[in-house]
C-alpha positions in Angstrom: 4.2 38.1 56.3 6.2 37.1 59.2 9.3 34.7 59.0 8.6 31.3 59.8 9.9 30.3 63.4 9.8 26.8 61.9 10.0 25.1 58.0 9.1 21.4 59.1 8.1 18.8 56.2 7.3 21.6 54.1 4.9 23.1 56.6 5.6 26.8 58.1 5.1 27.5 62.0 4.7 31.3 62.2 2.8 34.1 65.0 1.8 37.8 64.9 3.2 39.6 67.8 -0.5 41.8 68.0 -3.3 40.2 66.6 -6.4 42.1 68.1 -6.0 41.0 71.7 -6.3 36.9 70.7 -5.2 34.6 73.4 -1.4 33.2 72.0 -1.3 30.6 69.4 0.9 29.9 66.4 -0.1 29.8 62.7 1.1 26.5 60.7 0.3 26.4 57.1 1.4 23.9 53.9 3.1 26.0 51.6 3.0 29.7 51.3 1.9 31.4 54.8 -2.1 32.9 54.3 -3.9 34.9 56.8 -6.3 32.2 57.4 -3.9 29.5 58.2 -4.6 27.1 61.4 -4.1 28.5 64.4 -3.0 26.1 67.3 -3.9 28.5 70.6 -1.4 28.2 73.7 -3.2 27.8 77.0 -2.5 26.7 80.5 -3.2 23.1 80.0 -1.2 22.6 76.9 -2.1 23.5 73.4 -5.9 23.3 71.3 -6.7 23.3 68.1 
């Protein structure tokens, strides 16, 4: 697992630097970091959940 870019309230902000050709967005999960974590994506107009 990546480090956390972010430990905030007990929640972990994290990315993959390849993760098959996905628009950008950042992980944040409660806890222990999980492949299935919420993704926030990064677009133009701001960010979307």
């Amino acid at each position: 697992m990546p480090k956390p870019l972010l430990d905030f309230l007990g929640y972990s902000f994290f990315f993959w630097s390849n993760e098959n050709e996905e628009p950008p967005h950042i992980h944040v999960c409660k806890g222990k970091q999980t492949s299935n974590a919420t993704k926030f994506w990064i677009t133009g107009d701001g960010i979307k959940l």
